[in-house]
N, C-alpha and C positions, 0 to 999 in steps of 0.2 A: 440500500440506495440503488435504485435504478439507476446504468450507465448515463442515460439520457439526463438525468437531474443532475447529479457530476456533472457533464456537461455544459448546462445551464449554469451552475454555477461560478465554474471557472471562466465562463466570459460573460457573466452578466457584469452590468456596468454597476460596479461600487463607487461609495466613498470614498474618502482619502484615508479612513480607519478600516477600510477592507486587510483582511488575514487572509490566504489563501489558504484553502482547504489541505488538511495534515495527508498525504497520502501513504499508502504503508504495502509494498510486496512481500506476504507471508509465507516463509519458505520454512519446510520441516527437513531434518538430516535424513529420515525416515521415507520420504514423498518424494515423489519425481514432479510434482510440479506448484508453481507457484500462483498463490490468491491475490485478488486485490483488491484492498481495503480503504478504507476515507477514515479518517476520526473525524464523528460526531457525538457533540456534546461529552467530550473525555471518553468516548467508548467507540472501537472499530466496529465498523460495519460493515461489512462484504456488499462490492460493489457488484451489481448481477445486470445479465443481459439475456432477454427473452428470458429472465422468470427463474434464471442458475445463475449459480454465482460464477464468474468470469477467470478461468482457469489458465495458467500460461505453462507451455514446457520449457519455457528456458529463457532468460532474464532478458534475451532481445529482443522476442517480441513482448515484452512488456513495455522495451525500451521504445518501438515503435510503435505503438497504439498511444502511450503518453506521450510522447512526441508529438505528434499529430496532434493532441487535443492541446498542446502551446504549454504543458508541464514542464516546469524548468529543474524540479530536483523530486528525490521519494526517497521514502526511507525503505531499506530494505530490512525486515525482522527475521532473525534466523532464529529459530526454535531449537534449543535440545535438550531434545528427550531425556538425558543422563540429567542433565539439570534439574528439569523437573519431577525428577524420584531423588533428588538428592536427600540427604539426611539434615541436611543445614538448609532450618526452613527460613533462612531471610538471603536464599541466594535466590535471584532475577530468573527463571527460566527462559529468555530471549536475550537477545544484543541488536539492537536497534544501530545499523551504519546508513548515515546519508549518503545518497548517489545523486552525481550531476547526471542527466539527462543530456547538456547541450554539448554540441560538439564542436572541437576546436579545429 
């Protein structure tokens, strides 16, 4: 999903049955920097600008770019790697934590 249509969509005027879009910062223990993602239709989608996908190095300025687009909370997904070579194939390889955005 292009940044621009995100955009549209978090301030198009909805219903009163409007969900705000699932947002997701994808962070590997492995990576020095983090992805940002939207759920659509049950499946993440990397959200891209000018045609790459939208890269951050450090969780604040992801804070201030959602920010600015009026995002009140994201989930942050941290990937690990040990998890996913584990030998116990019904454990999760991420851990999904909600982050507030707004400031007090």
């Amino acid at each position: 999903m292009q940044k621009i249509q995100l955009e549209h969509w978090l301030h198009a005027d909805h219903s009163g049955k409007h969900i705000a879009p699932k947002l997701y910062v994808i962070g590997c223990e492995d990576l020095s920097n983090y992805l940002l993602a939207v759920e659509y239709k049950h499946k993440l989608e990397p959200v891209h600008k000018d045609g790459e996908p939208m890269h951050f190095s450090s969780l604040e300025q992801v804070k201030d770019v959602l920010s600015r687009l009026g995002v009140e909370s994201v989930y942050l997904r941290l990937h690990n790697t040990d998890d996913e070579c584990s030998a116990f194939g019904d454990s999760i390889p991420y851990h999904d934590i909600e982050m507030s955005l707004q400031t007090h």
